[in-house]
C-alpha positions as a Markdown table, in Angstrom:
| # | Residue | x | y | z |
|---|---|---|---|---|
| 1 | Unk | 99.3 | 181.8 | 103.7 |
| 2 | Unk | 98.1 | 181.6 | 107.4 |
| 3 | Unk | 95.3 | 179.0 | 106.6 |
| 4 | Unk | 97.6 | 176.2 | 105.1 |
| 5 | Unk | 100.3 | 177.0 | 108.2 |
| 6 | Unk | 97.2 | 176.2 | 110.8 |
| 7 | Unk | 95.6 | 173.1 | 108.3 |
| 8 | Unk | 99.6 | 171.4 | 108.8 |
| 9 | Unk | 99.6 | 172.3 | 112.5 |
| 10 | Unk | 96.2 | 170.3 | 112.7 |
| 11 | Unk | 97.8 | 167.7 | 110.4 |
| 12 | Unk | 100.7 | 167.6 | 112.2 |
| 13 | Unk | 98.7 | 167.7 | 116.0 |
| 14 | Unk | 96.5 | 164.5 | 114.2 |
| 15 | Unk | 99.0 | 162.7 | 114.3 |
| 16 | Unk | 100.9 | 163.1 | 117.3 |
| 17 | Unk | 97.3 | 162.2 | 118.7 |
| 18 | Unk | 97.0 | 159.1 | 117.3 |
| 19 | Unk | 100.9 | 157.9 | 118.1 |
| 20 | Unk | 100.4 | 159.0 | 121.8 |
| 21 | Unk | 96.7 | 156.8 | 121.5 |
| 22 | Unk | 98.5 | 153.7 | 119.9 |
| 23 | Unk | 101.5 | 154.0 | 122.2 |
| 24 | Unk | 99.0 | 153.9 | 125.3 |
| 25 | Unk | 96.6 | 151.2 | 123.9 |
| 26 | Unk | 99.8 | 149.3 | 123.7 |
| 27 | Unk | 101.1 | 149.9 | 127.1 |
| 28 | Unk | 97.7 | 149.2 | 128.6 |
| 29 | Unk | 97.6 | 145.7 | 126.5 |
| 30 | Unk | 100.5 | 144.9 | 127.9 |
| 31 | Unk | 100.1 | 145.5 | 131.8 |
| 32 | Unk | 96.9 | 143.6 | 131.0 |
| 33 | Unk | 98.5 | 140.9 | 130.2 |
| 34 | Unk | 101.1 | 141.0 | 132.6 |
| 35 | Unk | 97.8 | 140.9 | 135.2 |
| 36 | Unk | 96.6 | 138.0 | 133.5 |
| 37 | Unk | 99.9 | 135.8 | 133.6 |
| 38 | Unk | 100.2 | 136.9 | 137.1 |
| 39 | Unk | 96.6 | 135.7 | 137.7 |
| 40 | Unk | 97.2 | 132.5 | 135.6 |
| 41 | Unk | 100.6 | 131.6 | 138.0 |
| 42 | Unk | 98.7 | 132.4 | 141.3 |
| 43 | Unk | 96.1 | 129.8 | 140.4 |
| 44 | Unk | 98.2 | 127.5 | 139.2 |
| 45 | Unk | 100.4 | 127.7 | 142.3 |
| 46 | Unk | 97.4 | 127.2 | 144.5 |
| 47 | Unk | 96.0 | 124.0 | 142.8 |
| 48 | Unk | 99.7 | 123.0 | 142.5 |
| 49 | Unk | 99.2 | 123.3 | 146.8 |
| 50 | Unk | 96.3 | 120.7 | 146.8 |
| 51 | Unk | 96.7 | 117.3 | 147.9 |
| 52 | Unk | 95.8 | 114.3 | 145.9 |
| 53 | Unk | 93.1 | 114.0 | 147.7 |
| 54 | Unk | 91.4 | 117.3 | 146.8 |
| 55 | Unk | 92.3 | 117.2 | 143.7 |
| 56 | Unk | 90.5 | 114.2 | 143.3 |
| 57 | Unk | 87.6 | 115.8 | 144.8 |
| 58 | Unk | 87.6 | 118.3 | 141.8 |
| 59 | Unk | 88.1 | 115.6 | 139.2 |
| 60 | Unk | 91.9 | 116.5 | 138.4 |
| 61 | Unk | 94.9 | 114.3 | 139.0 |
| 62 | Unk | 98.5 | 115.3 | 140.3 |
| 63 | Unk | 99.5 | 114.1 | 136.4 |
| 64 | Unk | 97.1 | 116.3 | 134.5 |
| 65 | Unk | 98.4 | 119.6 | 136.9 |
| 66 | Unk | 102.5 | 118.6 | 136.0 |
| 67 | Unk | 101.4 | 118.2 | 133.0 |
| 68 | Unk | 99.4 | 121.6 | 132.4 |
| 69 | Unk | 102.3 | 123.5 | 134.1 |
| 70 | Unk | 104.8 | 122.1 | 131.7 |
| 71 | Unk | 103.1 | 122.7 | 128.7 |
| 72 | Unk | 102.6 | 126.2 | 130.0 |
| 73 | Unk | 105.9 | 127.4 | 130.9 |
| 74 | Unk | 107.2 | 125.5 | 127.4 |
| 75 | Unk | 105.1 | 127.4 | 125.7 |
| 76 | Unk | 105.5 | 130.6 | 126.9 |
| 77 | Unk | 109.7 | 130.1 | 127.6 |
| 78 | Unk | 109.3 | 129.8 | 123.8 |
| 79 | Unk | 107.3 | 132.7 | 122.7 |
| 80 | Unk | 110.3 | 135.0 | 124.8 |
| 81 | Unk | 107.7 | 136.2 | 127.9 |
């Protein structure tokens, strides 16, 4: 009788392991992307800073950056983030 009891305890102590491993892979996926997006919206603010000038000198036009933040924040406005 006391062998089964301690074979569902490990069952049981399985499993709450592997919630509590999922539930922080998940939390940790998500702060990483929350770093990336962060990342992502710094750089785009700072090339968004440029002048025409410079951002000739990098072989990007004030167009192609309006147009890259648009598409960006469309897609994402969509997706619920």
């Amino acid at each position: 009788m006391r062998g089964s009891s301690l074979t569902i305890y490990a069952q049981t102590t399985r499993r709450t392991e592997t919630r509590q491993s999922r539930l922080l892979a998940g939390i940790v996926t998500g702060f990483r992307l929350m770093a990336r997006k962060l990342a992502e919206r710094r750089s785009r603010s700072a090339v968004m800073e440029l002048s025409d000038d410079q951002l000739k000198d990098i072989g990007l036009s004030r167009g192609q950056i309006e147009s890259d933040v648009h598409i960006s924040s469309h897609y994402w406005s969509n997706k619920g983030l």
